[in-house]
C-alpha positions in Angstrom: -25.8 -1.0 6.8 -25.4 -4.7 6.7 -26.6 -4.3 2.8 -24.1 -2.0 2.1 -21.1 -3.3 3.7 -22.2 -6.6 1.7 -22.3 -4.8 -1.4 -18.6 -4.1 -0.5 -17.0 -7.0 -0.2 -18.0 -8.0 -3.7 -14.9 -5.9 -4.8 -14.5 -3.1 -7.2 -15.3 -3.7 -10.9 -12.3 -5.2 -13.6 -10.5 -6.8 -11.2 -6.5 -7.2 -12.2 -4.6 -10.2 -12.2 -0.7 -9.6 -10.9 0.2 -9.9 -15.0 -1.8 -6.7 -15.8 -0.6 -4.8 -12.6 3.1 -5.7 -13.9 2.2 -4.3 -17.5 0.3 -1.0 -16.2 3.9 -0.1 -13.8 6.1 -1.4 -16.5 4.2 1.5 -18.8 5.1 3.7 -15.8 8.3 3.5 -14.7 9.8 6.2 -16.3 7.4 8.3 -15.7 5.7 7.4 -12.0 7.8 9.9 -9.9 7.0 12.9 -12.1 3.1 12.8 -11.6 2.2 10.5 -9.2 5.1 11.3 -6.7 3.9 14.6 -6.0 0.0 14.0 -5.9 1.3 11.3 -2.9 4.0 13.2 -1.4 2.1 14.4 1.5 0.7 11.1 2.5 3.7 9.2 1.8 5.7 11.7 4.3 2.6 10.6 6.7 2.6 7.3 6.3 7.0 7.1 7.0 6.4 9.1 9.6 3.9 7.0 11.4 6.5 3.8 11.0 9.5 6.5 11.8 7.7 6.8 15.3 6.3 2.8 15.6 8.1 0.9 18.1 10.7 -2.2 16.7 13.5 -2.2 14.0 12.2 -4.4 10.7 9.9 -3.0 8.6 8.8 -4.4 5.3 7.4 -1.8 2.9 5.3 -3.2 0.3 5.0 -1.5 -3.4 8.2 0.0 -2.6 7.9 1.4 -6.4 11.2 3.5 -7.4 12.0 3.9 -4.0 10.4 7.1 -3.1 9.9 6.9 0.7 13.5 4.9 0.7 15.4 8.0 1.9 12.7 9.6 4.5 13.1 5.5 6.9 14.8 6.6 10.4 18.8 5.1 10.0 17.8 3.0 12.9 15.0 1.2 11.0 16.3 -1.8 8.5 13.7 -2.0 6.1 13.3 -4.2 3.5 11.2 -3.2 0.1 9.1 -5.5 -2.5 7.1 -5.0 -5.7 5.8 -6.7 -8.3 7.3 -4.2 -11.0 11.1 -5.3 -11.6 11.4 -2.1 -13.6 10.4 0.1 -10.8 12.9 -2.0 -8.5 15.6 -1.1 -10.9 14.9 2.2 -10.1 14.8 1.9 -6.3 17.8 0.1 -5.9 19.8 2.7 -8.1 18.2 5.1 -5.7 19.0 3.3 -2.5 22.6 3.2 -3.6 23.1 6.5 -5.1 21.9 7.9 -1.5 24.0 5.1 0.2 21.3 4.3 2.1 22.8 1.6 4.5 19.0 1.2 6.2 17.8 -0.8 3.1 18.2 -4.4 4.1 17.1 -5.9 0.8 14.4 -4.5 -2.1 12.8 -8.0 -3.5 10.4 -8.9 -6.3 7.3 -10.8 -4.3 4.0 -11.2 -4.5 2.2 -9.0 -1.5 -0.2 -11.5 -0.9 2.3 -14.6 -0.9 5.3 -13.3 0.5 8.4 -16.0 1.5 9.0 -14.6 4.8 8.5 -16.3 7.6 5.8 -15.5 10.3 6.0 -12.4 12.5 9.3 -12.0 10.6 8.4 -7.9 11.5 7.9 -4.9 13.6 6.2 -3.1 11.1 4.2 -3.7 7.9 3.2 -0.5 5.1 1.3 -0.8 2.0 1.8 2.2 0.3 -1.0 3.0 -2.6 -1.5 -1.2 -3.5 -4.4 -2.0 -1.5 -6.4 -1.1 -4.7 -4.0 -2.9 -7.2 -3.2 -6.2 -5.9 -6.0 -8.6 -7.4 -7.2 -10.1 -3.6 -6.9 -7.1 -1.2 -8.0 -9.4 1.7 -5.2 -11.8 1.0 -3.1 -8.8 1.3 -3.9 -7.6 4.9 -4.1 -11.3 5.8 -0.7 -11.5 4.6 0.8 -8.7 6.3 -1.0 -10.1 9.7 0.7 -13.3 9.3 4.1 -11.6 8.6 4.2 -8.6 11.2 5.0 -9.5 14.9 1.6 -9.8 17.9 1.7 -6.5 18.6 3.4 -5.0 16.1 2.5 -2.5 13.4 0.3 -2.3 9.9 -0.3 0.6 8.0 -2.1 1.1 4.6 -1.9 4.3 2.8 -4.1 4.4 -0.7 -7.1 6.3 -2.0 -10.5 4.9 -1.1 -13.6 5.9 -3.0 -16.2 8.4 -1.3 -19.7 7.5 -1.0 -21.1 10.2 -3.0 -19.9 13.8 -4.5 -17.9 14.8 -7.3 -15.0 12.7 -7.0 -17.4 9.8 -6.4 -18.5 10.7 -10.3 -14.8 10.7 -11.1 -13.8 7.6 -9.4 -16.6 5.6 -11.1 -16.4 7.1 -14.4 -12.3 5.8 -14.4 -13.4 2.6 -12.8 -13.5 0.6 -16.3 -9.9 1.9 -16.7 -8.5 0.4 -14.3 -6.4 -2.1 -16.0 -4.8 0.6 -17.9 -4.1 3.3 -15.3 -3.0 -0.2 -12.7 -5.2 0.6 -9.8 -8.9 0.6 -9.2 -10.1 3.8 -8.4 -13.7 2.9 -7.2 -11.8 0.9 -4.2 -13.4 1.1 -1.1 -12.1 0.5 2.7 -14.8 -2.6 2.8 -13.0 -4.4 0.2 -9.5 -5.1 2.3 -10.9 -4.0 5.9 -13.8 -6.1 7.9 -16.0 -4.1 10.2 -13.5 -5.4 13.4 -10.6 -4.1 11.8 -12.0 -0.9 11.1 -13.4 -0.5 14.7 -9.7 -0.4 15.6 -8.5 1.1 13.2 -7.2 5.1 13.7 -8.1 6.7 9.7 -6.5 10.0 8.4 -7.4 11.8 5.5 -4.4 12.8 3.7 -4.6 16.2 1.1 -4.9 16.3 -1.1 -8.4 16.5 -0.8 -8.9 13.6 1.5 -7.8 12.2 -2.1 -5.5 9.1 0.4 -6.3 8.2 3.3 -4.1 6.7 6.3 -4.9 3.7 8.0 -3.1 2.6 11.0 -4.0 -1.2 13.0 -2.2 -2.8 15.5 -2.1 -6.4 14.8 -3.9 -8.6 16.8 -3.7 -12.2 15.3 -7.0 -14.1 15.3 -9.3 -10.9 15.0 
């Protein structure tokens, strides 16, 4: 066990610097809510859900993208959105304003894993499908620990790789790819979680498939 969770941490092959994440969503943009919209429907419904229901007010959604889950945030939640891709924040905020969504506090271009906000700045943190994009996972949840209140609220939605089976042979055969399609798909829950987190954490599988899964912490600064 000790072998294998070792063999995690050494991260997923070709890993991405934040320049090629921006090129892979700028080649995207246009075309992001068409496919991958509906393969993460489901989970993304989940995942709003979840911070719909989360005690506190200030949520921070990170990878906000073209502003998908923007419309689904409870009225009484003020939520503020970043990315990395200022083309898919284009979108988002023509989104947020042609729904006149009076929720959306502020939709920023910032680095996940160096954010400028100020610590336990909020109620509730979500990563939605970036865990396996941003170049240093680990300085991502270490991030959103710093950022999200002593008792308050982190969840991570994203596809992490199976352990064996068809999609396994799927995942590893796209792993080279990963620069182009602007995620890794041979990502597993060992590269951003340690073995503490995932003892508390409560995991979903999302459909479709179990392709996503749902990962909910409450943050406890220190562990």
């Amino acid at each position: 066990m000790a072998d294998a969770f070792g063999a995690a941490l050494k991260g997923p092959r070709a890993p991405m610097d934040t320049d090629a994440v921006r090129a892979a969503y700028k080649r995207q943009a246009d075309t992001y809510d068409s496919w991958f919209g509906l393969i993460s429907r489901h989970s993304r419904r989940a995942v709003v859900d979840a911070v719909n229901k989360a005690p506190g007010e200030q949520v921070l959604e990170v990878g906000v993208g073209t502003g998908l889950a923007l419309p689904l945030y409870s009225p009484a939640k003020r939520v503020t959105g970043i990315d990395l891709s200022s083309e898919m924040l284009l979108k988002a905020r023509a989104r947020a304003a042609a729904l006149g969504l009076r929720n959306i506090e502020d939709l920023a271009e910032m680095d996940a894993t160096a954010t400028t906000f100020p610590d336990g700045h909020f109620d509730i943190a979500v990563a939605m499908f970036v865990a396996s994009v941003v170049p240093k996972p680990r300085a991502l949840l270490a991030e959103l620990k710093r950022i999200v209140k002593p008792g308050g609220t982190i969840l991570l939605v994203n596809h992490f790789a199976q352990d064996r089976g068809p999609i396994w042979w799927i995942e590893h055969a796209l792993a080279p790819a990963s620069s182009l399609i602007g995620w890794h798909p041979d990502f597993k829950l060992g590269h951003i979680f340690d073995p503490t987190d995932l003892a508390a954490a409560k995991i979903t599988n999302m459909p479709p498939l179990g392709l996503f899964r749902l990962v909910e912490l409450t943050n406890r600064p220190g562990q």
